[in-house]
Structures are given as structure tokens and as C-alpha cells.
C-alpha positions in Angstrom: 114.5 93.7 108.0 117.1 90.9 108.3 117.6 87.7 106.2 119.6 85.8 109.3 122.2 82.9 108.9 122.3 79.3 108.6 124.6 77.1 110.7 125.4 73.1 111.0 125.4 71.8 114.5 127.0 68.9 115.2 124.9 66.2 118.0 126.5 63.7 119.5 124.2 61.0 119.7 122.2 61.9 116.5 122.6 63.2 113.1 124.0 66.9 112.5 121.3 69.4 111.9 120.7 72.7 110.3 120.1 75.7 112.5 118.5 79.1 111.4 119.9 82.0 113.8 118.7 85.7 114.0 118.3 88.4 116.3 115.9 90.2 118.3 116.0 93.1 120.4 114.7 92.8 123.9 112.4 95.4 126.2 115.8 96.4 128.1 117.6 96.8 124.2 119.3 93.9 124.7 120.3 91.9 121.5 119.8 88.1 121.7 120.4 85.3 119.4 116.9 83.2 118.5 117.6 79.9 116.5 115.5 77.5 114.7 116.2 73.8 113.8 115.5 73.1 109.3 116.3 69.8 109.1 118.9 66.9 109.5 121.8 66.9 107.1 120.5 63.7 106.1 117.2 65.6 105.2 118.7 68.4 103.1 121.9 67.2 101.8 123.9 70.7 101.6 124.1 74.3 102.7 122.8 75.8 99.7 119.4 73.8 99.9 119.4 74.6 104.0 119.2 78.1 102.7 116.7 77.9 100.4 114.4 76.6 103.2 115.4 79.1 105.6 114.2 81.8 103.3 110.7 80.5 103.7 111.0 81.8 107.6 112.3 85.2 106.4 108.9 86.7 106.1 107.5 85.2 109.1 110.5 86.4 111.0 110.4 90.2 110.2 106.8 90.3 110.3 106.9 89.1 113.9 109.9 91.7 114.9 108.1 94.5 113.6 105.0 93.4 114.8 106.5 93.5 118.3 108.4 96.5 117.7 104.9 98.1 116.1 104.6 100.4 118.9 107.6 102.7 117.9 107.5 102.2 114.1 107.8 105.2 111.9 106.8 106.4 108.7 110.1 106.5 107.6 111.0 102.6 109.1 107.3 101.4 107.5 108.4 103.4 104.4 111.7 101.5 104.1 110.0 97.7 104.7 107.1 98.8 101.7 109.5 99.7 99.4 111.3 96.6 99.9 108.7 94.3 99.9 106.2 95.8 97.4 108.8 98.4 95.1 111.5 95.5 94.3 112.3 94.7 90.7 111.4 91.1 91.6 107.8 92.2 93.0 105.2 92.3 90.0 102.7 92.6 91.2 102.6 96.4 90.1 103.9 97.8 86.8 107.4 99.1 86.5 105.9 102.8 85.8 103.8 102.6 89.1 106.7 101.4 91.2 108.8 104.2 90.0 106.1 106.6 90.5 105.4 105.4 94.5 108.7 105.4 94.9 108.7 109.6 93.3 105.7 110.3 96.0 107.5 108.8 98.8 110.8 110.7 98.7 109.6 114.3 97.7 106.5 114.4 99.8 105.6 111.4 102.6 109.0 111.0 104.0 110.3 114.5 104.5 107.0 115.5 106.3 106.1 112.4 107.9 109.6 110.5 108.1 109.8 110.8 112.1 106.2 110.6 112.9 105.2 107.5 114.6 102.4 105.3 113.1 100.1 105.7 115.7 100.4 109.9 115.9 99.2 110.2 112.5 96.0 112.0 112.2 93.4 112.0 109.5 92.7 115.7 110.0 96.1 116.7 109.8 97.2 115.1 106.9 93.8 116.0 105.4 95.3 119.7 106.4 98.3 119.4 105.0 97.1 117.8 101.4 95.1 120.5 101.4 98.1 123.3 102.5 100.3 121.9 99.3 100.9 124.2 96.2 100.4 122.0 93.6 97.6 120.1 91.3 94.9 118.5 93.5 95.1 115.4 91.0 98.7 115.1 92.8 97.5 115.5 96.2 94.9 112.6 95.3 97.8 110.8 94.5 99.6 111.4 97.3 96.7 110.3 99.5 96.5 107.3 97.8 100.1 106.1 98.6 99.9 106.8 101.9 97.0 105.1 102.2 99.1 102.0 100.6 101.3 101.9 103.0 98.9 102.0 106.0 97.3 99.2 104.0 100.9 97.4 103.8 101.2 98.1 107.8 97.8 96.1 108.8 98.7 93.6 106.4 101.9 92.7 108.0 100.2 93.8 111.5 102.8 96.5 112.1 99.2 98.8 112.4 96.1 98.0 113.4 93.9 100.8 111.4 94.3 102.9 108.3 93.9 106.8 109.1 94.3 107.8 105.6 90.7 106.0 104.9 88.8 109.1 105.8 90.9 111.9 104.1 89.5 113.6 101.9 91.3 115.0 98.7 89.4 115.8 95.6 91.1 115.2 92.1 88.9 117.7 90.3 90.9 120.0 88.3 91.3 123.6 89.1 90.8 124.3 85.4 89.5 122.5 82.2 92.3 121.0 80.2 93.3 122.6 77.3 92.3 120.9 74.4 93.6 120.9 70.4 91.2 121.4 67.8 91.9 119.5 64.3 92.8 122.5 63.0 95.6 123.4 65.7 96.6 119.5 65.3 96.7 119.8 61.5 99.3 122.8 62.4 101.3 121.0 64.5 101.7 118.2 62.6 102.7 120.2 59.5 105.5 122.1 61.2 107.2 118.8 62.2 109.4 116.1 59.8 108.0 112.8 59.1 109.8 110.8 62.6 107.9 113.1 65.2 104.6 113.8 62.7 104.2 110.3 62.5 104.5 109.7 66.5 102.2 112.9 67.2 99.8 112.0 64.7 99.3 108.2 66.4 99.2 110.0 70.2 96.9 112.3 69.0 94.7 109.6 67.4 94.5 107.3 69.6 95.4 108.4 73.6 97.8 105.5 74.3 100.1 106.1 77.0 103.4 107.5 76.4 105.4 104.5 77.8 103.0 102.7 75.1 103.3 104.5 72.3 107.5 104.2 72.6 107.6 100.6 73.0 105.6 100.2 69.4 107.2 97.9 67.1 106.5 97.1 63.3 105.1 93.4 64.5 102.6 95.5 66.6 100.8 96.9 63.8 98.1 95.1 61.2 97.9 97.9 58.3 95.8 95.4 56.6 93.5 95.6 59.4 93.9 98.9 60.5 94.5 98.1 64.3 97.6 98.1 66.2 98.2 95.8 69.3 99.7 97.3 72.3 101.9 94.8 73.9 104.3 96.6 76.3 105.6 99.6 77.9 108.9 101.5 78.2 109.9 103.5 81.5 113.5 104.9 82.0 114.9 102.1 79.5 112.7 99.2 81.0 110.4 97.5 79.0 107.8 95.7 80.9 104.1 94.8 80.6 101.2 97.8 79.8 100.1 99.5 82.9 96.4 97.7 82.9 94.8 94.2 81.4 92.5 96.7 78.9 95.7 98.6 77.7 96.6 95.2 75.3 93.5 95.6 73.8 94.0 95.9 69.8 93.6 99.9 69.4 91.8 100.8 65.6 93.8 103.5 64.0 92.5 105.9 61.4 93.9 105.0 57.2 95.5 108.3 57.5 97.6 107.2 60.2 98.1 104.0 58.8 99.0 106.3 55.5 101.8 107.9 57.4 102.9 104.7 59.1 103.8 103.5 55.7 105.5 106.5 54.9 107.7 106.3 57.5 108.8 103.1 57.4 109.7 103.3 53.7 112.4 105.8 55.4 113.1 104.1 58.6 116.3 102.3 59.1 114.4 100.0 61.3 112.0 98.3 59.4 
């Protein structure tokens, strides 16, 4: 990707202009300069505002380089544009947690087996193979799948690709044994061997199944003991609060009295109240 550079030309028999100028690489690997007129300098008044404008070509222009450099693309080179298009802090179109996550799947799996495959030698069967060769939970390899079929996604959409192999593979997510789950009794025990700070944290998790990154990101204004329901309002991920995960996770959540009980309990004691 390139963000290219803005000029002023002076004309002689008209006003000065503002030029944007990037490269391209020709069929021989020749580099050549490619430049595009804004405006007059009596249409945008400095270089700042010339720059703004020329930002709104930026996505044409990479778009139409990779698209005619589509042929040789990589994993590695399509992983590289997603991440900067799609993971960005300034992208939100996905939750902080889920950007983190991609980005988790990407390094320690996709890119060092796929990195110098090119987009058009990937095979459905052989990454349907592979998924399938990995020693770890199937629920992972689902997700795995799934990124990678994100980024073929991300590929057509900026017509680097013209198909999606990954749409055929098939991964289950089934687990390869039931999930072990606490009676009350074995809660009750657990709660009872720890002091009021974590009991009061387990007991809410327990109760009500809010995500982790929820349930630290609580505050006291989130909370209605009166009406026994607490409002989760953001999430917390590495130190970085942003919005719940889902639309449905900011629903108000009822908790039980006895958990509104211990709430109480701890905030009498809590040094942020």
C-alpha cells in the first residue's frame, strides 16, 4: 500500500495546480511515476486541504495496483493489506477483542503455513487437510477457517481475487468432549474458599455468563440494586475499553438478591465506591 505525495505545479498561462503523484510498477519491473491533477490553488487554498482530497484517491489507487498485481499476490501480501485496512484502531467496524483475536490467528497459524502461497494455489481440500492435521480444539480450527475465509472475502472485495476457496471447507466446531460443568454445590465451595473481592466477581460470572472483558469493565453506575439488574455497557481487552462485543450484550442482565447481597457487601469495603 502507498499513501503517495502531493505537489504544486506552476502553469504559465493559467492558475497553479495541485498534483497527486504515485508509483506503479510496470510488466518489465519498471517503476514509473503516475500523477493526477486535485484542483487549482484557487480551488483549495493550501497544502494541507490538497491533502485531505488526495486521501479520497488512496483507496482507489491501491485497490487498482493490487488488482493489477492480483496475479502474484500472496497470503502473506493479502494478509498485510487486511490487517491494515480492516485490524486498524481507527476501523470499527469490529470489536477491539475481535481485532486482537484475527490478528492472534493470523500470526500463529495462516501466515506461517500459507505466508508464500499464492492466492490462486490455495486449495479447498488442502487446507480442509490441514485444519483437519492440527492438534488442537476443533472449535479453534473453526475459527481458523473462518478468518481465512475473511480474508478471501476482503480479496474479492477489493478484486485482488475473484473466488473464495475457503467456502467449501469443512471444519466442525463440535467438541471432542462435553464441557465440564460446576454443580451448586462445587460453586458454593468455591466461593467459600475465596475473600470477599474475587467471591463477589465469581459469584456474578457464575450467575450470569457475561463475558470476561464484560464483567471487568463493570462499574457501580452499571448496577440498579433496587431493580436487581445490571446494565452491561463496555468491554475491557489488554487495557482498552471499548464497546461489548454484540448489540444483545448491552442488554440489562437480572442478577439474583444474593448477588445483589454480596454486591453490597463489597462495596461497603471497596475503596472505589
Amino acid at each position: 500500500m502507498q499513501n503517495g505525495s502531493v505537489v504544486q505545479r506552476t502553469r504559465k498561462m493559467h492558475s497553479d495546480i495541485w498534483q497527486f503523484r504515485w508509483r506503479e510498477k510496470t510488466d518489465d519491473g519498471r517503476t514509473i511515476y503516475r500523477r493526477r491533477q486535485i484542483g487549482t490553488v484557487d480551488q483549495i487554498q493550501d497544502l494541507e486541504t490538497a491533502r485531505k482530497a488526495a486521501r479520497l484517491l488512496v483507496p482507489e489507487l491501491n485497490a487498482r495496483v493490487a488488482k493489477s498485481t492480483s496475479v502474484s499476490m500472496t497470503v502473506a501480501q493479502l494478509c498485510s493489506h487486511f490487517e491494515q485496512c480492516e485490524l486498524s484502531l481507527a476501523n470499527t467496524w469490529r470489536s477491539y477483542s475481535t481485532k486482537t483475536i484475527y490478528k492472534v490467528y493470523l500470526k500463529r497459524w495462516i501466515i506461517p503455513k500459507w505466508s508464500e502461497r499464492l492466492l490462486s494455489d490455495i486449495r479447498t481440500i488442502e487446507v480442509e487437510a490441514w485444519l483437519r492435521s492440527l492438534p488442537i480444539a476443533r472449535s479453534t480450527c473453526a475459527k481458523i477457517r473462518n478468518v481465512m475465509s475473511v480474508l478471501f472475502n476482503h480479496a474479492c472485495r477489493y478484486e485482488f481475487f475473484d473466488g473464495n476457496p475457503i467456502r467449501l471447507v469443512r471444519q466442525s466446531a463440535k467438541r471432542r468432549s462435553p464441557p465440564a460443568i460446576l454443580t451448586a454445590a462445587e460453586i458454593r465451595t468455591l466461593l467459600e474458599g475465596l475473600k470477599i473481592r474475587e467471591r463477589t466477581l465469581v459469584f456474578i460470572a457464575a450467575s450470569t455468563g457475561i463475558r470476561q472483558s464484560e464483567l471487568f469493565a463493570l462499574k457501580w453506575g452499571d448496577i440498579n440494586l433496587s431493580a436487581g439488574t445490571m446494565n452491561v455497557a463496555r468491554s475491557i481487552v489488554h487495557g482498552f475499553v471499548g464497546p461489548c462485543k454484540t448489540e444483545s450484550s448491552q442488554k440489562p442482565v437480572p442478577i439474583h438478591p444474593l448477588v445483589c447481597e454480596a454486591l453490597v457487601k463489597w462495596k461497603e469495603q471497596s475503596l472505589y465506591r
